[in-house]
C-alpha positions as semicolon CSV with decimal commas, in nm:
position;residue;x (nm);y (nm);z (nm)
1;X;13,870;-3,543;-1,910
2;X;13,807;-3,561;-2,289
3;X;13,731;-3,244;-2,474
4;X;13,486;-3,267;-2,781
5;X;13,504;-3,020;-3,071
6;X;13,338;-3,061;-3,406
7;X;13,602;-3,017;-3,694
8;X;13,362;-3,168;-3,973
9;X;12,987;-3,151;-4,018
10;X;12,940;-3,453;-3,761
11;X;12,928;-3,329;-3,382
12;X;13,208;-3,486;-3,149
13;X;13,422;-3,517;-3,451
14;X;13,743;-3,470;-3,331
15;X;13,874;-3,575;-2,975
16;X;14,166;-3,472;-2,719
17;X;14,261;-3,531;-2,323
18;X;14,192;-3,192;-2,134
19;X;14,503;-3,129;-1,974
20;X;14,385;-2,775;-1,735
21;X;14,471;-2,426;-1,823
22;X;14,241;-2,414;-2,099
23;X;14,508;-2,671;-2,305
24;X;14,427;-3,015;-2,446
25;X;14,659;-3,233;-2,622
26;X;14,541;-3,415;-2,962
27;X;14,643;-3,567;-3,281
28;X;14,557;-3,310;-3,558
29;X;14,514;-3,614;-3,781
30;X;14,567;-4,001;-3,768
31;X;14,946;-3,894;-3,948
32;X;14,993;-3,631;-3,724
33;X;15,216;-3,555;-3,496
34;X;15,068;-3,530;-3,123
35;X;15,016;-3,152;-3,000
36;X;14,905;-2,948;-2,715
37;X;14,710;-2,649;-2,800
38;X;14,497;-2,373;-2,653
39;X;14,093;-2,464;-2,637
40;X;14,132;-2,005;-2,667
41;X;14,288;-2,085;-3,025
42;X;14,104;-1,890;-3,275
43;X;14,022;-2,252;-3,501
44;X;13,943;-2,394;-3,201
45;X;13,747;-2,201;-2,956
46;X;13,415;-2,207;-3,202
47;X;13,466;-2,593;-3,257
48;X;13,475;-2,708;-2,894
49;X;13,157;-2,886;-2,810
50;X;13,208;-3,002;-2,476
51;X;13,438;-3,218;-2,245
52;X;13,327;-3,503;-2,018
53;X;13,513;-3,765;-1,805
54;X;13,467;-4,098;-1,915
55;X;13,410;-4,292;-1,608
């Protein structure tokens, strides 16, 4: 499933996998080393637009 969050004034800016347990994994930038983080994490709880699976 891919989880949505808006990190820029665009919506659906930024993009990870959902990986369960309220984690995704995601490149914080095209540089950047992959991570997996918390969709509870105080930057990015009030960024996450949505997740859908791409089917």
């Amino acid at each position: 499933m891919w989880c949505f969050l808006k990190t820029t004034d665009r919506s659906f800016s930024h993009v990870g996998i959902y990986l369960g347990d309220e984690k995704f994994i995601h490149a914080p930038s095209s540089n950047g080393r992959v991570r997996i983080e918390s969709l509870k994490n105080v930057y990015f709880a009030p960024r996450f637009e949505g997740a859908r699976t791409l089917m």
